[in-house]
N, C-alpha and C positions, 0 to 999 in steps of 0.2 A: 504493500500500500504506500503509497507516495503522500509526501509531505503535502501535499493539496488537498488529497483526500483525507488525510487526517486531519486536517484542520477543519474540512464539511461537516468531516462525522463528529467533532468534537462543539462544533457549531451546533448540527442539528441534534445534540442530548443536551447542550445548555439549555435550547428552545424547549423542545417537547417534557423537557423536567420543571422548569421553571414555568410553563404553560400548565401542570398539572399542579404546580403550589395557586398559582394566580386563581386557577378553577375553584381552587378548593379555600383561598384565606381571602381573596380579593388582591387586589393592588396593592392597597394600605396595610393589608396582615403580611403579607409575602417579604418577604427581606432574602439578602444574597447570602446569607450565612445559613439559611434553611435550604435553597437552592443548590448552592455549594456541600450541602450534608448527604442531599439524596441525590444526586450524579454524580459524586465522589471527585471532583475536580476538586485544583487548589486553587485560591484568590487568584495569584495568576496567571493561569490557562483559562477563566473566568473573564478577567478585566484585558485578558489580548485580545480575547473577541469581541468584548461588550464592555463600554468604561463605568455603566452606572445599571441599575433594577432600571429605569426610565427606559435607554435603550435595548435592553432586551424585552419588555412588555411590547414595544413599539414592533419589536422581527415580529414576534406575535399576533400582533395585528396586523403586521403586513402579510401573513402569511395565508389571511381571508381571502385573498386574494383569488387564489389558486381555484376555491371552493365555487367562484362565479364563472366561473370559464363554462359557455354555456354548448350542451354536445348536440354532438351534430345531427341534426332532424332534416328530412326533407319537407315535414309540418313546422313551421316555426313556434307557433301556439303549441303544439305538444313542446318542442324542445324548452318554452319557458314555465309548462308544469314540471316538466323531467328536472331540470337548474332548482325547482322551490323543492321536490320531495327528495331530490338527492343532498338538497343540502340540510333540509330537515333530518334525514336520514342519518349523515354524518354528524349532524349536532350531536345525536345519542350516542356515538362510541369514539370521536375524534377530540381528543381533550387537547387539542392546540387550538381547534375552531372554535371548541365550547371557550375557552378562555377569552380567544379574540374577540368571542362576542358581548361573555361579562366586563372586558377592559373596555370596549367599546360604548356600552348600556351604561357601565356603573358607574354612581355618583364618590369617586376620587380624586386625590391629589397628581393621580396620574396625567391628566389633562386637561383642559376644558372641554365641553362637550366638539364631538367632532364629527363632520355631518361626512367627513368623504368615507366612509366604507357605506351609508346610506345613500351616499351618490352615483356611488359607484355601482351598488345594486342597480339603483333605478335606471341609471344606463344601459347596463346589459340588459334589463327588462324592456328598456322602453328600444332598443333595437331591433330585438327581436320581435316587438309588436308591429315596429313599423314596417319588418320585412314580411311580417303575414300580415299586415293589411294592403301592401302591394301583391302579394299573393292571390286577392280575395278572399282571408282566409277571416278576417274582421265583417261584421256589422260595419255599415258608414258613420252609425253614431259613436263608435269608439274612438274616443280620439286617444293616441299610442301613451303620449305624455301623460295625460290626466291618469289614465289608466295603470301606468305604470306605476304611478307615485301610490295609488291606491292598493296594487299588490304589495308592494314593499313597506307600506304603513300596517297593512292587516298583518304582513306574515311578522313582523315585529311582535305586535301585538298578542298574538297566537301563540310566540315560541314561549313568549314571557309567560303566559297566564299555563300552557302547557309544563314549563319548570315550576311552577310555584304548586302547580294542583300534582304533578304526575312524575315531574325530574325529569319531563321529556318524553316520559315512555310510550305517549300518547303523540306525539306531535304530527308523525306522517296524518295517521286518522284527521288531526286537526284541519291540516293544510290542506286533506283530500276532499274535507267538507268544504271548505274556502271556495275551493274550484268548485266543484258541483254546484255553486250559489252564484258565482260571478261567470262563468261561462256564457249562460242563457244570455246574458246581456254582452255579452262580446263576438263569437263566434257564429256565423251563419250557419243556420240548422242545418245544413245536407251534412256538417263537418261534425257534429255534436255529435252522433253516434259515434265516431270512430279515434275521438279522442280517449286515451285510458291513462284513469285517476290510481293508478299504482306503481310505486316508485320503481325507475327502472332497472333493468341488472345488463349490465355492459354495454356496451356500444353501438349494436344491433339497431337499426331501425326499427319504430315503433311497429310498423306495419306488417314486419314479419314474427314478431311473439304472440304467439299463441294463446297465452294468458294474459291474464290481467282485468283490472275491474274496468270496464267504460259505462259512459254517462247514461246512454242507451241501456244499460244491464244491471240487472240487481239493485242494493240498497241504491245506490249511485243513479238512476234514471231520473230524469230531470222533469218534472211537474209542466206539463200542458200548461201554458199561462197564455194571455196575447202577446204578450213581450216576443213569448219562442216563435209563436207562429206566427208566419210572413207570407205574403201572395204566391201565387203559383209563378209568376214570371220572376221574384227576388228569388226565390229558392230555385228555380231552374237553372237563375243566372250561376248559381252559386255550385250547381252538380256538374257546371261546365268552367269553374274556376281552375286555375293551376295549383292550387292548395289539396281542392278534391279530385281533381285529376292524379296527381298524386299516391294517393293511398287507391292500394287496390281493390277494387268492389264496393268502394263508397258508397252507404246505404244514404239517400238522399230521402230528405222528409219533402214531400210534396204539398199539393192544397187538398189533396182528400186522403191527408191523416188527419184533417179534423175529424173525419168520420171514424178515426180511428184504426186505417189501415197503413202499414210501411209496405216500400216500394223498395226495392234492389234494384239499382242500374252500375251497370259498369263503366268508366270511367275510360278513356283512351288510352290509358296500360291495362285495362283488364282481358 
């Protein structure tokens, strides 16, 4: 192992040690002498990488970063469900992200409040809206911006009230009800079915797993309202968009499911 790589690796156990005291005492309880006791480094292989507790909480926080990188969907709308339950997902076992997010939330001497890892959510989110609503894959009345800041406010809010009631253990559930509520009002109905509200597992495009819960299915089916249903020519337009083009055998909601029947059409890849 070469001297670069020891210094990563001696890097990344200062982080993920000192990410596991911040988790557990806060910012204000945490000190470099507690840090220093459970990674078993000395003062200084500690202060050659990091000179003060401030800049190591801060790697910390930088290292939320990673957690936004949003995968690759040929839906964009799914790939920004997949971005919220993967990262809800890792909240419950990744105790450098759960950190980044108490050092970011909590009221400490660490910093003033600091709005860029919430900015920076809502950018990735509000990109990805704008590239499915050039898609077709939006309602016109969504606007990407507004909407994004509104995912990014709920899912705060959800993770918090999910730590305080559950420690997290509920959170996916949490986030998967969020969507199920907020979809109807975003996404054109031919696409609502074939989105699915369960976190994903690897890399795979959505449209070739087998599983998983969609909106259309089971608890998750999305309540008849006038909001969802749309004229027979908006929701035509929408079973000939590039979003439902897209997924194979998009089941498209027409104008006589008011009557209560679904229609299967295939799509130009089917």
């Amino acid at each position: 192992m070469g001297q670069q790589d020891r210094a990563a690796r001696t890097r990344r156990v200062i982080v993920e040690t000192a990410a596991a005291v911040f988790d557990e005492l806060g910012y204000d309880g945490a000190s470099t002498t507690e840090i220093l006791a459970r990674c078993g480094l000395t003062r200084g292989a500690l202060y050659f990488h990091f000179p003060s507790k401030e800049a190591i909480a801060q790697a910390v926080v930088a290292a939320q970063a990673e957690a936004l990188v949003p995968p690759e969907r040929a839906v964009k709308l799914q790939a920004a469900i997949d971005l919220t339950l993967r990262f809800a997902d890792r909240l419950q076992h990744d105790t450098v992200l759960r950190a980044a997010v108490r050092l970011t939330m909590g009221q400490s001497s660490f910093m003033r409040p600091d709005t860029l890892p919430y900015r920076s959510s809502t950018d990735v989110i509000r990109a990805l809206l704008r590239e499915a609503a050039e898609g077709g894959e939006l309602l016109a009345t969504a606007e990407p911006g507004e909407v994004a800041q509104l995912i990014v406010g709920s899912f705060t809010g959800i993770q918090l009230l999910s730590q305080v009631y559950e420690e997290r253990r509920d959170l996916t559930s949490r986030v998967t009800r969020m969507w199920k509520y907020l979809l109807p009002g975003l996404a054109v109905p031919g696409l609502l079915p074939r989105l699915v509200l369960s976190p994903p597992r690897g890399s795979e495009p959505r449209a070739a797993e087998p599983c998983g819960t969609r909106l259309g299915d089971g608890p998750c089916r999305v309540p008849t309202t006038p909001g969802v249903a749309a004229s027979a020519s908006t929701v035509c337009r929408a079973a000939s968009s590039p979003a439902v083009s897209r997924v194979p055998h998009a089941r498209v909601r027409c104008a006589d499911d008011v009557a209560g029947g679904w229609r299967s059409r295939r799509g130009p890849t089917g």
